[in-house]
C-alpha positions in Angstrom: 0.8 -62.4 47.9 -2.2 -61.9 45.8 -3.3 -64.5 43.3 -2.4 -61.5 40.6 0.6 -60.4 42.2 1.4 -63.8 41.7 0.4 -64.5 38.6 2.5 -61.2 37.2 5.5 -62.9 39.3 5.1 -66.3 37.1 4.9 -64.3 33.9 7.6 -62.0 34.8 10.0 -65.0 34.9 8.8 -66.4 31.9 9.5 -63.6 29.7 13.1 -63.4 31.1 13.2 -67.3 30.1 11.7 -67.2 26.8 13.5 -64.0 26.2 10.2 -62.3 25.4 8.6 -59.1 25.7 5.3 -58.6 27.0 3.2 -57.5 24.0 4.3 -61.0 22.7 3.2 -62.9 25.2 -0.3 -61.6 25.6 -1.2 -62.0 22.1 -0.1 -65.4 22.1 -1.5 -66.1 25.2 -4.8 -64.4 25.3 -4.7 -62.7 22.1 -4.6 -59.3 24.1 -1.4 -57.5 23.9 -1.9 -55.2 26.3 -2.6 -58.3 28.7 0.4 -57.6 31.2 0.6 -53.8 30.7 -3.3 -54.0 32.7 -2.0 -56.8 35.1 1.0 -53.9 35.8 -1.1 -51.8 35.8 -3.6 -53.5 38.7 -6.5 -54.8 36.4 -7.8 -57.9 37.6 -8.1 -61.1 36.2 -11.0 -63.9 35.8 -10.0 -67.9 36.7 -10.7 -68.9 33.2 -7.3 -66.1 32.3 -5.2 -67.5 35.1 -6.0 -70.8 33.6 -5.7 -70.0 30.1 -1.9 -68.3 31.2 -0.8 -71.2 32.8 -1.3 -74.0 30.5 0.5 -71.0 27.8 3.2 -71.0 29.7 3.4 -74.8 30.4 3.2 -75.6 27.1 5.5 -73.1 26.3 8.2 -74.3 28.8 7.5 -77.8 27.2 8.4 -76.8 23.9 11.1 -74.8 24.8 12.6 -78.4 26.4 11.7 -80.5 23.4 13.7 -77.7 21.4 16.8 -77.9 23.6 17.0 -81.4 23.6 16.7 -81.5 19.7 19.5 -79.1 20.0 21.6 -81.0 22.4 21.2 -84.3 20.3 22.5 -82.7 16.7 
């Protein structure tokens, strides 16, 4: 698998997780909303994207975490 095939894997499953859509998360991401329509689409991607993605998504998943436990503990 290619390092953008996998990429547009990781982010795939995020937006199922997060329940967003894909405009979203490239303007919170990258500020580039038409981020993952290129990826789709078979644009590449420099390192400094990959990286910038996945500490998004990281902190992202983080957050999400922190919210459920705050959830969990009211």
């Amino acid at each position: 698998m290619s390092t953008i095939a996998a990429l547009l894997t990781e982010i795939e499953a995020f937006l199922v997780e997060a329940d967003m859509r894909a405009t979203t998360f490239g303007l919170r991401a990258l500020n580039d909303g038409t981020f993952v329509k290129r990826l789709r689409d078979g644009a590449g991607v420099t390192v400094v994207t990959v990286d910038r993605v996945h500490s998004y998504i990281a902190t992202q998943r983080a957050e999400m975490k922190a919210a459920a436990k705050r959830r969990k503990a009211a």
